[in-house]
Backbone bond lengths (Angstrom), bond angles and torsions (degrees), N, CA, C in turn:
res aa  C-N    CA-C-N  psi(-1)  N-CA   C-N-CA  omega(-1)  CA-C   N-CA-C  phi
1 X - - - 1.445 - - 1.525 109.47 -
2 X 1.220 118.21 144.87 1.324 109.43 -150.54 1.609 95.10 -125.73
3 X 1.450 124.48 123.49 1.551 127.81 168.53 1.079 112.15 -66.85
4 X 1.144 100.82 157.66 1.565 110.18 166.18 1.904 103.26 -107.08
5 X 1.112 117.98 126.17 1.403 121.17 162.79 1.374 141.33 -25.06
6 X 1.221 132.49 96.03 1.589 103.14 -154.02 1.596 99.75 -80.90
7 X 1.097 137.69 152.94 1.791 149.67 -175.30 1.799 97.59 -65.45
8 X 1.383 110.32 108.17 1.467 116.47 168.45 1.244 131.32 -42.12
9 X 1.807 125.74 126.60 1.526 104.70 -147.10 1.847 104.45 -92.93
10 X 1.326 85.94 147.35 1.474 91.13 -172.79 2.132 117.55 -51.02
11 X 1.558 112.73 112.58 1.232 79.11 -171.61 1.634 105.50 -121.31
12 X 1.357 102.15 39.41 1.382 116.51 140.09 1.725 142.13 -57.36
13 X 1.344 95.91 134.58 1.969 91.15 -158.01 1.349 115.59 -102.07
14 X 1.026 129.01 113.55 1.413 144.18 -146.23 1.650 85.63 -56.05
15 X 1.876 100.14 155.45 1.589 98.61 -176.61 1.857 102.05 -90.28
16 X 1.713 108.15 -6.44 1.421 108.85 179.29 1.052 87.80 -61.29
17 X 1.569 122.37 -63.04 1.573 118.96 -130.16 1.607 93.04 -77.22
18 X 1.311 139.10 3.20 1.457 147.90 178.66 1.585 95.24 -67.95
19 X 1.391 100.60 -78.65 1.026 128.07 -147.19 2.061 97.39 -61.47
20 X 1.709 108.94 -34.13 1.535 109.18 177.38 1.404 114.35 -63.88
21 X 1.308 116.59 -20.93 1.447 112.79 -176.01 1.345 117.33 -105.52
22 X 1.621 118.15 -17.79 1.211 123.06 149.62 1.426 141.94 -35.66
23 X 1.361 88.74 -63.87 1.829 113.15 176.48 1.552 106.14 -46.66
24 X 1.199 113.80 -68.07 1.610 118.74 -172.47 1.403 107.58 -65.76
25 X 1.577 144.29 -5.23 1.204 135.80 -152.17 1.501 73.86 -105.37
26 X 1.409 123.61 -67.80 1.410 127.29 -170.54 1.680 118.74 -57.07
27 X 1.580 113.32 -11.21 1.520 107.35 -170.87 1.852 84.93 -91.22
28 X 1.477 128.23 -34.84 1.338 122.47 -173.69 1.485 108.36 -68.87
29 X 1.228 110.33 -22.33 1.745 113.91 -170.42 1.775 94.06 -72.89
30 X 1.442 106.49 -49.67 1.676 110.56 -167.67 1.603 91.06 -65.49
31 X 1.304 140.49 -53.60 1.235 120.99 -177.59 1.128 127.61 -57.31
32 X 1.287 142.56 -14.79 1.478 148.80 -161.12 1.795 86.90 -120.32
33 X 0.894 129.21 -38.82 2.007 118.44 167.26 1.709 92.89 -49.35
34 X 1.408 117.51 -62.32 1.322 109.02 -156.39 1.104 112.45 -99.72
35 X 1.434 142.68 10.09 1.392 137.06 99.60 1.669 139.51 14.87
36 X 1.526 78.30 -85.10 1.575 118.29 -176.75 1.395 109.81 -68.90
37 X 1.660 130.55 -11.20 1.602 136.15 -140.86 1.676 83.89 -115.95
38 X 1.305 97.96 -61.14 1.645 122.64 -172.78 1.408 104.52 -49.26
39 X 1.482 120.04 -69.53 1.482 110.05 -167.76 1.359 115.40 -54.48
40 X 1.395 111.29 151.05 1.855 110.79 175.76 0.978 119.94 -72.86
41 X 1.323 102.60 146.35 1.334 132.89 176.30 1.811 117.01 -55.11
42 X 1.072 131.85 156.69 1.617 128.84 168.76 1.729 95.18 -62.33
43 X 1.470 86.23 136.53 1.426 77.41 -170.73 1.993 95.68 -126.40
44 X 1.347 111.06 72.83 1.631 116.19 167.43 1.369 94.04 -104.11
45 X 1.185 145.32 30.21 1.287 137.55 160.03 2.152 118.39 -133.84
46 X 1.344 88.75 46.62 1.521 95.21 -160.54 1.326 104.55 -84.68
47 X 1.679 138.65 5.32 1.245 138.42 154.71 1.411 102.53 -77.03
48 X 1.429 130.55 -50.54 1.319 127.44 -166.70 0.960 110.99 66.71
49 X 1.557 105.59 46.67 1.587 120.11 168.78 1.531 101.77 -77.86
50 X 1.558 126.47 -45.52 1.326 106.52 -168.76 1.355 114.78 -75.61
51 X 1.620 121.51 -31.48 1.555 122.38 -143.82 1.458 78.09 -110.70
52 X 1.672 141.52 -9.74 1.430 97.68 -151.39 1.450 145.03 70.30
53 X 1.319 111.70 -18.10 1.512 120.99 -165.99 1.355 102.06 -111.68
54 X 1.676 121.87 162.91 1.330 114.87 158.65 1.453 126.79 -78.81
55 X 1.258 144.84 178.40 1.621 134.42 -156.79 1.121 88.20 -129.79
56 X 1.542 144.74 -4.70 1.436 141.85 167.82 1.817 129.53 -131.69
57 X 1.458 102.17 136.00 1.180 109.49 -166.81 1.701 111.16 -30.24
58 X 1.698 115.63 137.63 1.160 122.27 -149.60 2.121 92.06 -109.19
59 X 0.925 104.78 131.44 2.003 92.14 169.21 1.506 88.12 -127.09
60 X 1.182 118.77 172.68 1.856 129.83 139.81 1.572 104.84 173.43
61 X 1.925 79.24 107.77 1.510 134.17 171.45 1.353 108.14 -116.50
62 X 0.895 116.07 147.15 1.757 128.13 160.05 1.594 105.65 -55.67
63 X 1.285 106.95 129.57 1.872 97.52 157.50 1.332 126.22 -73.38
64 X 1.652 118.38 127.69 1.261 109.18 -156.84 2.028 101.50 -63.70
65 X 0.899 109.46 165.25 1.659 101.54 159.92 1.409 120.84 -113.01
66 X 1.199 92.67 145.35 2.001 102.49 177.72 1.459 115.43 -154.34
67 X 1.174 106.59 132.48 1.907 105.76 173.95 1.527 104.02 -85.59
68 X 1.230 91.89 143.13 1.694 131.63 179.03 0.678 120.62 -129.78
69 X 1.840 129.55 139.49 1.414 126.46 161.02 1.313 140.71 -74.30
70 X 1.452 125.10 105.22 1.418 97.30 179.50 1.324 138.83 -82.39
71 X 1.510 129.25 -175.87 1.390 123.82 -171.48 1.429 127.86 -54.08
72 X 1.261 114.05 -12.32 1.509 126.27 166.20 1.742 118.64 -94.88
73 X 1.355 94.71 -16.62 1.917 89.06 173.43 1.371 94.96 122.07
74 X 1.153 148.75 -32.17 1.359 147.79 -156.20 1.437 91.54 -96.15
75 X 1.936 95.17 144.48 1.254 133.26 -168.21 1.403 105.84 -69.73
76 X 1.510 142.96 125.48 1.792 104.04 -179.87 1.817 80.51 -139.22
77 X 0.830 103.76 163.88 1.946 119.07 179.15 1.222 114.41 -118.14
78 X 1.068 137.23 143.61 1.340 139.28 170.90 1.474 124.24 -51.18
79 X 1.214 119.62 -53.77 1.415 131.17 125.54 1.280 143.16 -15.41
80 X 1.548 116.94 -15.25 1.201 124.61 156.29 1.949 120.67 -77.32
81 X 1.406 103.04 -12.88 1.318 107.11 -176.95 1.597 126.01 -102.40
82 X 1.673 96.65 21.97 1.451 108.78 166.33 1.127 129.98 -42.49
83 X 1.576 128.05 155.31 1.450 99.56 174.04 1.644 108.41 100.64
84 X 1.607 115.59 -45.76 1.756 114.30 -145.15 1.859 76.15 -111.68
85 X 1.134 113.37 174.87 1.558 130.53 164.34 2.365 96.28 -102.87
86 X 1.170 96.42 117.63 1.631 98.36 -175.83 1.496 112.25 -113.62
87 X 0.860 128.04 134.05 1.438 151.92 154.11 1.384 101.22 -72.19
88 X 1.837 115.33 94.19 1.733 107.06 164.91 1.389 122.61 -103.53
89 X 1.038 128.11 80.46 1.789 153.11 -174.25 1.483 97.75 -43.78
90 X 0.837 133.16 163.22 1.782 156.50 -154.77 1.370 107.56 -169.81
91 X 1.876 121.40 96.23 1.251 95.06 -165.51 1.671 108.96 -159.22
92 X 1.014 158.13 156.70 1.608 171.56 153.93 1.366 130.98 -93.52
93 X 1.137 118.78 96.41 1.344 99.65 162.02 1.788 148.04 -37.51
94 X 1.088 98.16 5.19 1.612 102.39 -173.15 1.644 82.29 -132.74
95 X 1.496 128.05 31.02 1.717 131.37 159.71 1.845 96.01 -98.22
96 X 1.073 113.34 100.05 1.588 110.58 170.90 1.033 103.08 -33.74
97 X 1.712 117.04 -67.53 2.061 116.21 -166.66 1.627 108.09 -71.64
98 X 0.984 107.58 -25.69 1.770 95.24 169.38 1.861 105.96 -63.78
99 X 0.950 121.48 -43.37 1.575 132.88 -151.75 2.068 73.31 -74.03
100 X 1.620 100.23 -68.96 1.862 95.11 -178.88 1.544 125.66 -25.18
101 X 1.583 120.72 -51.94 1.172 124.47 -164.16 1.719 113.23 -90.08
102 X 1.242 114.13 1.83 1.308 127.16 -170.47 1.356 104.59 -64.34
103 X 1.496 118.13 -54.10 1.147 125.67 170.28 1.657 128.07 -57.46
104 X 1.609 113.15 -14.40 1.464 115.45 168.86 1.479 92.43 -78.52
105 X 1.080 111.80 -67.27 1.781 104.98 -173.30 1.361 125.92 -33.87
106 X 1.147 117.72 -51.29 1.410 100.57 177.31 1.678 130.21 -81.09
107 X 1.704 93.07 -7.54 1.911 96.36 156.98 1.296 101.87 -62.36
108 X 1.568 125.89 -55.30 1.200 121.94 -164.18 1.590 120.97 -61.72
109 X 1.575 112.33 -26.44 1.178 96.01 171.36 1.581 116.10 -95.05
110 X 0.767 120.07 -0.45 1.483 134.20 176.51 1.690 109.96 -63.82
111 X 1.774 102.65 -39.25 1.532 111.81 -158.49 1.367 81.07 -70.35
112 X 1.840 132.60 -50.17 1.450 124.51 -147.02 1.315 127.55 -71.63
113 X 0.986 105.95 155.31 1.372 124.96 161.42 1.705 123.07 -24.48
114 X 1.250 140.08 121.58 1.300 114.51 -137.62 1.606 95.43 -109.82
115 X 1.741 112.38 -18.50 1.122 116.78 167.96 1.983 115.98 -86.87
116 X 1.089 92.84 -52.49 1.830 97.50 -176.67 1.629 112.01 -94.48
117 X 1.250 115.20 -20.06 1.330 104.85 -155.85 1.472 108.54 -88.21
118 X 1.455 99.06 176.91 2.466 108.24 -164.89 1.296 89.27 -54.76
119 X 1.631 91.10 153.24 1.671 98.39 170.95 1.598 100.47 -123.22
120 X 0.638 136.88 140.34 1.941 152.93 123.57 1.213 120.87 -11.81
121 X 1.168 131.18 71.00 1.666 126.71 -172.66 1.804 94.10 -100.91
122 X 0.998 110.87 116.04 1.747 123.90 163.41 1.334 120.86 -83.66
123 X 1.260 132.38 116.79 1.535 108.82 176.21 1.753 99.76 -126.97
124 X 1.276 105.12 107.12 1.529 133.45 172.11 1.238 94.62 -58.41
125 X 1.454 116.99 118.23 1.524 141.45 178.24 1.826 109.95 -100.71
126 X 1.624 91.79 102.88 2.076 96.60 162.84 1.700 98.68 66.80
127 X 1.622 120.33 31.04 1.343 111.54 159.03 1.350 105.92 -135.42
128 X 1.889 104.05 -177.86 1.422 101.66 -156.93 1.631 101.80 -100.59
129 X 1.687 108.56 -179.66 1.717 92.28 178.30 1.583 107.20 -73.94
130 X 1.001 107.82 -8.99 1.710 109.35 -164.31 1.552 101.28 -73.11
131 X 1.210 113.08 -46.24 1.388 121.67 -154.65 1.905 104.36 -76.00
132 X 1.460 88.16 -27.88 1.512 106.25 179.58 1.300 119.73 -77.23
133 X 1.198 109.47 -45.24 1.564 117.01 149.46 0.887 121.33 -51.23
134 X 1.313 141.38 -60.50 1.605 122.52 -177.69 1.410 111.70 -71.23
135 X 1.289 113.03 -21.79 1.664 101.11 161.92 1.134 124.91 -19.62
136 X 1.977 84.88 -77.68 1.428 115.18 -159.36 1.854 107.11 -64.02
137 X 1.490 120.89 -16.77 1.634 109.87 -145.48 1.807 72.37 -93.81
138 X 1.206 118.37 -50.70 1.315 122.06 -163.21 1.827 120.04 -71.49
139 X 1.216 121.20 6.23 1.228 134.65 168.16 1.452 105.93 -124.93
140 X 1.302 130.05 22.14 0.945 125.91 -164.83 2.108 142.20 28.71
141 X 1.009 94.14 13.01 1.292 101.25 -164.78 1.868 109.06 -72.63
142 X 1.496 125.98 133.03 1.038 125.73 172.78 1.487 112.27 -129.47
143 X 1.334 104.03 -152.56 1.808 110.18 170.51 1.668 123.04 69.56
144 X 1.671 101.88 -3.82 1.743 107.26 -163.96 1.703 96.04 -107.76
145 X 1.104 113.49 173.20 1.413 109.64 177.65 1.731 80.23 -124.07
146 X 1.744 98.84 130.10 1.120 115.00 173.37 1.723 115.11 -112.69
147 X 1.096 135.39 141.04 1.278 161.49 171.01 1.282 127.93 -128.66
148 X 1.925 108.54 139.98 1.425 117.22 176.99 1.011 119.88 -108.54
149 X 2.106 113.21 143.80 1.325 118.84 -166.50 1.486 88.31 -125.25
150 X 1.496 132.48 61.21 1.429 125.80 179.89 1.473 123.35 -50.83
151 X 1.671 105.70 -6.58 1.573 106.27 -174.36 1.249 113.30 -145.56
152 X 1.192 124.57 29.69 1.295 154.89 147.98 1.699 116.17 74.82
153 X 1.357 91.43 21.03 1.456 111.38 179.65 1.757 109.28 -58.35
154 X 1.052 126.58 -39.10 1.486 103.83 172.69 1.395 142.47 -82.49
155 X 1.756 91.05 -9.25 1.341 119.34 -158.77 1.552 82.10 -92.45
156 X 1.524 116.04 -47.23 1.880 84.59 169.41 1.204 122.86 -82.59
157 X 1.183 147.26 -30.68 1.351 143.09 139.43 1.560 105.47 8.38
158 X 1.146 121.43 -103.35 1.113 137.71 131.44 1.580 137.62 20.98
159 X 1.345 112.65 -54.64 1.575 126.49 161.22 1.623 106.13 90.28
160 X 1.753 104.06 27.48 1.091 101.48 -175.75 1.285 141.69 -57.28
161 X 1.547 150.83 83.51 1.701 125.38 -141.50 1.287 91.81 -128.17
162 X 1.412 144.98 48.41 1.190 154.90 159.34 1.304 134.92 157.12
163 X 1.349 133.70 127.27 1.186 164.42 -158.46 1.665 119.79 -92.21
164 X 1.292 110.91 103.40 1.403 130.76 21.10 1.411 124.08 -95.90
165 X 0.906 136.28 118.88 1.889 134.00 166.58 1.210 118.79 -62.16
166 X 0.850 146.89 142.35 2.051 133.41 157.81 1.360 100.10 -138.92
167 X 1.660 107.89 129.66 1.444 121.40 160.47 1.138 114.54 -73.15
168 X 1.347 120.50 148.93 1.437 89.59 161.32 2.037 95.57 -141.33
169 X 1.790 91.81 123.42 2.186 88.42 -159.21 1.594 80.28 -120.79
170 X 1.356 85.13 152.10 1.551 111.08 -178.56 1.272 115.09 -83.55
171 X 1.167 113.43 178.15 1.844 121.03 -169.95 1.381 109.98 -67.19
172 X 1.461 124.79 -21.25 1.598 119.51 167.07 1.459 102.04 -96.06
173 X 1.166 132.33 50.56 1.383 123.83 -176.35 1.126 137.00 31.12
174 X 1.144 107.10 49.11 1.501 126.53 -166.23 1.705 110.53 -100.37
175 X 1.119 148.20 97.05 1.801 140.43 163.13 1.455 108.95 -34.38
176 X 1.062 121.90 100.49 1.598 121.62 -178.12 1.683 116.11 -104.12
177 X 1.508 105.77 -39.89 1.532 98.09 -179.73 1.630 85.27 -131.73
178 X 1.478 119.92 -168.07 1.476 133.70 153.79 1.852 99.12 -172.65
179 X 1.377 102.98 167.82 1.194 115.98 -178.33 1.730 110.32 -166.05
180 X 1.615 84.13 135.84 1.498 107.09 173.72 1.786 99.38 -62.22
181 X 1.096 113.81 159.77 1.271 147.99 162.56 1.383 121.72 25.95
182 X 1.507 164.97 140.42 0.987 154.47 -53.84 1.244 110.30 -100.82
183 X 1.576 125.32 123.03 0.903 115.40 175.07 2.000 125.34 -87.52
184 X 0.928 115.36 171.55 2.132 124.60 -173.16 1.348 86.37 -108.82
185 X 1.642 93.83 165.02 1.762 110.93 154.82 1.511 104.46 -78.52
186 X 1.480 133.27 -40.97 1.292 103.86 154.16 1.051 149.71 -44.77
187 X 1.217 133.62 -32.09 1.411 162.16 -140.46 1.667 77.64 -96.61
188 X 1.177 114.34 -62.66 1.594 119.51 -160.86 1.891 98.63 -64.50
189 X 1.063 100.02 -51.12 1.612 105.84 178.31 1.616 113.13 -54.87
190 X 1.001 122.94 -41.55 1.279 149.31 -178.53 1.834 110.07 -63.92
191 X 1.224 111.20 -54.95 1.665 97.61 142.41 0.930 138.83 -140.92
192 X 1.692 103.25 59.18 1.773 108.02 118.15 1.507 131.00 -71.83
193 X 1.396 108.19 -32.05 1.414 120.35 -177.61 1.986 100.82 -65.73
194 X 1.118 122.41 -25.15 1.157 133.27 -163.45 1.539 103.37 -92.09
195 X 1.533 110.87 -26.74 1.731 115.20 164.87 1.319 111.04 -80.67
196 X 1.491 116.48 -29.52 1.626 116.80 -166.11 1.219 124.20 94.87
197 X 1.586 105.47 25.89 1.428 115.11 -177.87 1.247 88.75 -127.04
């Protein structure tokens, strides 16, 4: 009885299916470079007495500006906080490490200066004031200036793609450092010392 041959299976690999597993291998590689770029550096050299250099990732961009509402109803701009050294937070309550670092922030703004010193700007991403409020009354946390981005308008502005973000722009409104994901009261101390304040 005589077979018939079955046709050898093609085991050539489609250039789609190349190209589908490509894309995402290289978008995870670019996230973990800029990951890895963002977080700080060891910072036992934060005079930069030996190297000269700074010990944390360097940016300088303008901060974009945008009005926001804050938790009381009033209009406030980013741009209104000229002048101050700001901490601009990117953040959710249902972000475990945002909810974690909440409590450094408001030591930190607590420690400052009430006329000159950094301020704490939070900007609550796609929630309501209510929800933000009871956050805030029930963890007790104060001292931060909080603002709503119910439509995620600053967070793209911004280039926000994970939570928590923190700007951190200088007194001429300048973006000088930022960092992915939870920030310390060191961390915060760490660049100020790096502005010279």
């Amino acid at each position: 009885m005589e077979t018939t041959p079955r046709p050898a299976k093609n085991s050539k690999v489609s250039p789609a299916l190349i190209v589908f597993l490509i894309f995402p291998l290289l978008g995870l590689i670019a996230a973990a470079i800029t990951a890895l770029s963002s977080s700080a550096a060891p910072l036992d050299n934060l005079s930069g007495a030996n190297s000269g250099q700074a010990t944390l990732p360097r940016m300088d961009w303008n901060a974009p500006n945008i009005t926001l509402t804050a938790l009381d109803g009033t209009a406030v701009e980013i741009s209104d906080f000229r002048g101050r050294v700001v901490f601009l937070n990117f953040w959710a309550t249902w972000c475990p490490p945002c909810v974690r670092e909440m409590p450094a922030f408001s030591q930190f703004a607590a420690e400052q200066d009430a006329e000159s010193g950094a301020l704490v700007v939070a900007i609550n991403v796609g929630e309501s004031a209510a929800i933000v409020d009871a956050f805030l009354t029930e963890t007790a946390i104060s001292g931060i200036t909080v603002l709503l981005d119910p439509l995620n308008a600053a967070r793209n502005l911004y280039g926000v793609i994970t939570m928590p973000t923190t700007y951190i722009i200088d007194s001429d409104g300048i973006v000088r450092f930022f960092k992915f994901g939870e920030m310390t009261l060191e961390d915060m101390y760490s660049y100020m010392a790096e502005l010279g304040g």
